[in-house]
Every structure is written in C-alpha cells, then in structure tokens.
C-alpha positions as CSV (number, residue, x, y, z in Angstrom):
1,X,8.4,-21.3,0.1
2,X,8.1,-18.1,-1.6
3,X,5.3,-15.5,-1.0
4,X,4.2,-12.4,-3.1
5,X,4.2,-8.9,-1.1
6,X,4.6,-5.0,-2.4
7,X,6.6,-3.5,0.5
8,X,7.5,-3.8,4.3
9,X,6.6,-1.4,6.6
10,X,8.4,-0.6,9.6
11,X,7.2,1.3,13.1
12,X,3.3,1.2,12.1
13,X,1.3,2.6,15.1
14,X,-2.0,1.5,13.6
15,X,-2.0,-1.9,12.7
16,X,-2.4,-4.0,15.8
17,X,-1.0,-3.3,19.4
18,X,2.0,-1.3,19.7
19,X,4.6,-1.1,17.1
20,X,4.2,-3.1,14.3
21,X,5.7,-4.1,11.4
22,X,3.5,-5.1,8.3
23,X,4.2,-7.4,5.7
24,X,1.6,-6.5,2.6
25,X,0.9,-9.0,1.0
26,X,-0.1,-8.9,-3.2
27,X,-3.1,-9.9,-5.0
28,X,-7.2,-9.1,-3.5
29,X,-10.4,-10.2,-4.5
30,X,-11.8,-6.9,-4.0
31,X,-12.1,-3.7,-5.9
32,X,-13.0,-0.8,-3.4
33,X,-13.4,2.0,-5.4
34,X,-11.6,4.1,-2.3
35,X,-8.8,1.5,-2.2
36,X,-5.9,3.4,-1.2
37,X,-3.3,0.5,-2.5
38,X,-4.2,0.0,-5.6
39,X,-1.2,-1.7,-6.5
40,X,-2.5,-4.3,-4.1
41,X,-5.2,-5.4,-5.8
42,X,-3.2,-7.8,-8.7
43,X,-1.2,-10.9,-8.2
44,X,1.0,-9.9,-11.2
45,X,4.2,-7.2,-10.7
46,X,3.4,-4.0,-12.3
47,X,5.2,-0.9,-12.9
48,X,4.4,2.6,-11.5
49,X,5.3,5.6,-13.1
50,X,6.7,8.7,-11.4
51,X,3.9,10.4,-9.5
52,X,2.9,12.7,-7.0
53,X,1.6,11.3,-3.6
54,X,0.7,12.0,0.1
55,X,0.0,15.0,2.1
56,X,3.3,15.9,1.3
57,X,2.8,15.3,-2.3
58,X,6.4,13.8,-2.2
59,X,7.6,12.7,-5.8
60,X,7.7,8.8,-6.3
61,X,10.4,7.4,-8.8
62,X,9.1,4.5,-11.2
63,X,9.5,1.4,-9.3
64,X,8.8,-2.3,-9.4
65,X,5.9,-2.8,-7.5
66,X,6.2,-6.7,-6.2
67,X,8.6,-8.8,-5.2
68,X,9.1,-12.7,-4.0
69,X,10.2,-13.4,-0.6
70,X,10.7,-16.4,1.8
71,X,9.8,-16.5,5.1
72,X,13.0,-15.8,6.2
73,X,13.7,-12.8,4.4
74,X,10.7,-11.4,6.4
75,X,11.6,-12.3,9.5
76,X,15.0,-10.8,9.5
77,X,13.3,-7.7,9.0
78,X,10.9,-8.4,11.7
79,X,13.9,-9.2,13.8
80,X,15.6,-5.7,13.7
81,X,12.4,-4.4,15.6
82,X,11.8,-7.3,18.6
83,X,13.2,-4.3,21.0
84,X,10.2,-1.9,20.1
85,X,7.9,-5.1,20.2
86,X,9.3,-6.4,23.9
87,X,8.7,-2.2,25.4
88,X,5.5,-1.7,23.2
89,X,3.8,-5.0,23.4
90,X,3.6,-5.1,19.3
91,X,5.0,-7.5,16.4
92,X,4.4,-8.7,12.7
93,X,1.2,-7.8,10.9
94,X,-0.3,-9.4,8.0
95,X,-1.8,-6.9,5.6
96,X,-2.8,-6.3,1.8
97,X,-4.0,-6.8,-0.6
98,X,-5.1,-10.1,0.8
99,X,-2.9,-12.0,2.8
100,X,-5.1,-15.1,3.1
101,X,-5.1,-15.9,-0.9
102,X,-1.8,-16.8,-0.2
103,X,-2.6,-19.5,3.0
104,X,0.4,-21.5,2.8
105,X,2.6,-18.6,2.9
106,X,0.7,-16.8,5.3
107,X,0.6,-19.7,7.3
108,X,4.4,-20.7,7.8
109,X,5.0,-16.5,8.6
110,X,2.5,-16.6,11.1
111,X,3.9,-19.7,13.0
112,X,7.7,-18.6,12.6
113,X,6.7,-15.2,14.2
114,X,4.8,-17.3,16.6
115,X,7.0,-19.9,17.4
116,X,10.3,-17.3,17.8
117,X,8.0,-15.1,20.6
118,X,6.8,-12.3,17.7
119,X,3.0,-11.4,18.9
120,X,0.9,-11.6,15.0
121,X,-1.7,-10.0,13.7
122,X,-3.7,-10.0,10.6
123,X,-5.6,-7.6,9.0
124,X,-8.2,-9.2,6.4
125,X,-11.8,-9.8,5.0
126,X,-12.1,-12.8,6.0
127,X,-13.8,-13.3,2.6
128,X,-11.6,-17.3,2.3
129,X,-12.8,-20.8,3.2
130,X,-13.3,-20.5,6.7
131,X,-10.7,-23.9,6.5
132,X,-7.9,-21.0,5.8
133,X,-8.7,-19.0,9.1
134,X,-8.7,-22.1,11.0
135,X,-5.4,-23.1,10.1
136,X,-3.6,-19.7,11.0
137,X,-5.6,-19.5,14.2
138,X,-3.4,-21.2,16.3
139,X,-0.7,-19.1,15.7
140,X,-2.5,-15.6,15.5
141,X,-2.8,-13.1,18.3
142,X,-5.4,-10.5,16.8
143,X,-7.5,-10.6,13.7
144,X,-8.6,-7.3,12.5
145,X,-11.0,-7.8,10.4
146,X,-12.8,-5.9,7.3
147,X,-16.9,-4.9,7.7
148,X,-17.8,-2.4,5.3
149,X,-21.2,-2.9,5.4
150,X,-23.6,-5.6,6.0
151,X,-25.9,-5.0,3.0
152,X,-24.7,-7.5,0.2
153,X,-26.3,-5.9,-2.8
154,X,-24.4,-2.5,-1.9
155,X,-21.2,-3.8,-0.9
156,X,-21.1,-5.5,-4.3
157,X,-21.6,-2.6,-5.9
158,X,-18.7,-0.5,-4.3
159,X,-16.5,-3.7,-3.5
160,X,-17.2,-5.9,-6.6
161,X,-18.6,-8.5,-4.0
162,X,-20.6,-9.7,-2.4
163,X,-20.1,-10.3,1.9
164,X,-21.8,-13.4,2.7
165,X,-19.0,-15.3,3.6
166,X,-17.2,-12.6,5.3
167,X,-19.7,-11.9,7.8
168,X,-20.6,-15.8,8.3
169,X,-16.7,-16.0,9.0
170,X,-16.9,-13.6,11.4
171,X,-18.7,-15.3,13.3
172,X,-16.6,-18.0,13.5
173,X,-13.2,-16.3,14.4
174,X,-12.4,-17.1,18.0
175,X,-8.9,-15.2,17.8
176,X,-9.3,-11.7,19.7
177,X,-11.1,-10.2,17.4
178,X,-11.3,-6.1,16.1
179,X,-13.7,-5.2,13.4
180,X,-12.5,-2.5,10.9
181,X,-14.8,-0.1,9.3
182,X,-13.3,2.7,6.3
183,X,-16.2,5.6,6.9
184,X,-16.7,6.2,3.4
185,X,-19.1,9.0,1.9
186,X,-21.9,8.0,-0.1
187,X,-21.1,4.0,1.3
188,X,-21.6,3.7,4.6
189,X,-21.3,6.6,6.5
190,X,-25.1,7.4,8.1
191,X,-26.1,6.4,11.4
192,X,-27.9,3.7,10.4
193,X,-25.6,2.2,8.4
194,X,-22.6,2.1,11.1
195,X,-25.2,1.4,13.9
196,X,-26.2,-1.8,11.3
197,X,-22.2,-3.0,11.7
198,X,-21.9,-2.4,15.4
199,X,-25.2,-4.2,15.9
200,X,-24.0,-7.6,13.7
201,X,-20.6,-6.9,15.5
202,X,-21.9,-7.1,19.3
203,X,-24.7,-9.8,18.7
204,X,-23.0,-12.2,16.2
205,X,-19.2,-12.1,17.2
206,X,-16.8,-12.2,19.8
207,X,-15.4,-9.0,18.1
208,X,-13.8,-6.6,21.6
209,X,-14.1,-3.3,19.7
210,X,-14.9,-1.9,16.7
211,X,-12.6,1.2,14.3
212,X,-14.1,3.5,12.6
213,X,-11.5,4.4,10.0
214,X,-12.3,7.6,8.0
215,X,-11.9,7.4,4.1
216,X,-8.6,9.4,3.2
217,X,-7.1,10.3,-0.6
218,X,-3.7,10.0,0.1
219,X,-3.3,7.0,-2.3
220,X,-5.2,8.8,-5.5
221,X,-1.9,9.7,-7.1
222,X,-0.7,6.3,-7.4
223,X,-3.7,5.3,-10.2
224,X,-2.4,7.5,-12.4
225,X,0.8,5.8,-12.0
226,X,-0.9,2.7,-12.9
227,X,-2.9,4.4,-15.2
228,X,-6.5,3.4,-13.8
229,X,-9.0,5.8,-13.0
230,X,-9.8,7.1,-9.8
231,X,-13.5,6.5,-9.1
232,X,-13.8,8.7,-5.6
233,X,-14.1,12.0,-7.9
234,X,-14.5,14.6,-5.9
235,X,-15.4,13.1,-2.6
236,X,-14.3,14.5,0.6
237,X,-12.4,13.0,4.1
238,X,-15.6,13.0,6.7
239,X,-15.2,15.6,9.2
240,X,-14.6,14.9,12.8
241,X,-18.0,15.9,13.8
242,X,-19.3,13.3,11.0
243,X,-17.2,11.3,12.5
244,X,-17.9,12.0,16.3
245,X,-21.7,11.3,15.2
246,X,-20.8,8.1,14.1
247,X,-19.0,6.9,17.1
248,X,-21.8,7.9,19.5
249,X,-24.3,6.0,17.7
250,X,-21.8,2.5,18.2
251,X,-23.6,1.6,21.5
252,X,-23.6,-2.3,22.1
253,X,-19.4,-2.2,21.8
254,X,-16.5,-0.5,22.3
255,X,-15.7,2.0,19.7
256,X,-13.1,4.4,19.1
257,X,-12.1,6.4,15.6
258,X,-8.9,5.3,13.9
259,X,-6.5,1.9,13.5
C-alpha cells in the first residue's frame, strides 16, 4: 500500500507528547487563507521554485514537493527515533494536509506504529465520515484536533468550509482528545470568539485541554514558489498580551498557548 506525504519531520517538540516524528501527509479539503503548508493543500506533486523562507529567510532549492511511500518506508524512519520516544514518552504523528483522506493508508501506519510499541498521534479536522475516525481509534493514542471557530458561515468564508461535521465529530472522538485553535487576526481572535470554542470544547467533548496556537508567516514565501497569492496581506503575529488575554478568558478547561 502506498500513501501520498510531502516530507518527514524528525525531533518535533510540538506535535503530541514528547518527541515526535510527523509524517505529513498530501492532499486537504481546506483552504485556510493563513495556511502555512500550502503545498499541502493538493493531492497532485507540484514543483516549488527557489524561494526565500523562515525566520532565517534561508534559501530553498526547487524541489519536488510529493512523494509515494509504503508503510514501511515510514516506519524505518520512525524506527531511528524509538530511543528519544522510550526517555520522552513521544512517537509517530500523523499530520497534513489531511491525513484522514487517505484512511486506508493512514490506517495500516497507525496500527504498525501501534502494534510495534510506537505511541500515535494525529493531528486533523476531523472534517471525514465519522466511520474513518472509528476505524483508526483503536490504534491511536491522542487526537489533536482542528476548531477554528464554531460559527459555520465564517469559517467558510476563511476555510472554504463549512464545520458541521467537524464539530459533530468531535463529539464523538473517545481517544484522549486536545483541541487546536490557530489565533488568527481578523478570524477568531476576540474573547468571545475563543471563549465560544473553549465553551463547545468543555460542554460537548471529552477534549483534556485546549492550544491556542498563534497565527505565524513563516510559510508566506513558499506561495510564491507555487505561484499563489498570499491572502494574509499585511496581517501581523498576535502579541503575547493578545494572546495572554485569550488564554485567561479559556475558563471551563485547561488551556495553555502553543502545540
């Protein structure tokens, strides 16, 4: 069985317990406008031109972006890292794009990682069949899971979706469960609007805590090297106070700032 994926990331701190390592996988039904993967978003390989990118603004070579794997090709990498996951308590990490529009893939890595002692986690929208989720269950540790907002109309509008399923999903999900929020300007970033989340979070779901991510431009330079356009214009990181006012409005659940 072959799956889709852009890259393989080693020693991730962010992405689930301890040290991970994330698979990403290709192809999303989403278009966030302050998507920082870009070349996540199609199915198809693509090519990205030289470019400029990161805090570091470190210069990018055109490169393939896509490849085809089988589930053993990712889990020798995984392999090289079980010492960091045995001291850190981390493992393999399902990320995207959207790993779930690929289920039958995502479903045999999920139970070789699980079945050779790897801990797994995903990170998705949850925006499937709810059949898909309750397949991989059994062989998931922690689901981290997408709510950018729980007003349909306006996550349509910046998402190209609407998130109906995704939050009736969420209610389903019995794995341990962490909700994901990106803090973005202009989107979802009053009181009100995070308070709304934590509220649907705490009441609906078994969710243990919820992340407020902050919206970042480090992946910008890599439209150009698609040649899309950017659609965040000018639109700044929140501050830490911004962000610190966010957190202490999260009452009903366990919240901290980051991944």
């Amino acid at each position: 069985m072959l799956g889709r994926i852009f890259d393989i990331q080693r020693f991730s701190l962010h992405d689930g317990n301890g040290v991970r390592t994330i698979v990403f996988f290709k192809g999303c039904l989403l278009r966030c406008k302050w998507c920082c993967n870009p070349e996540s978003q199609n199915y198809d390989f693509e090519t990205m031109k030289g470019f400029l990118h990161g805090a570091g603004y470190a210069k990018i070579q055109d490169k393939t972006v896509g490849r085809d794997v089988t589930v053993a090709e990712v889990m020798a990498e995984a392999e090289k890292d079980r010492p960091y996951y045995r001291r850190s308590g981390g493992g393999l990490t399902l990320s995207g794009g959207e790993a779930l529009l690929q289920p039958d893939f995502a479903l045999e890595l999920l139970k070789a990682a699980s079945e050779s002692g790897i801990n797994t986690a995903i990170e998705s929208t949850a925006m499937v069949d709810f059949s898909v989720i309750e397949k991989i269950e059994p062989y998931l540790d922690q689901f981290l899971m997408d709510i950018k907002h729980i007003n349909g109309a306006k996550h349509k509008q910046f998402t190209g979706k609407e998130n109906n399923l995704a939050l009736e999903n969420a209610k389903r999900i019995t794995t341990e469960l962490i909700i994901r929020v990106p803090v973005i300007p202009g989107f979802n970033d009053t009181v009100q609007e995070i308070t709304d989340i934590a509220n649907f979070a705490a009441s609906n779901t078994a969710a243990k805590e919820i992340h407020l991510l902050p919206y970042h431009r480090y992946g910008e330079g890599k439209y150009a090297a698609l040649n899309r356009h950017y659609q965040m214009g000018d639109i700044k990181t929140p501050t830490e106070e911004k962000m610190q006012e966010l957190k202490k409005a999260v009452k009903n659940i366990p919240c901290r700032i980051g991944g």
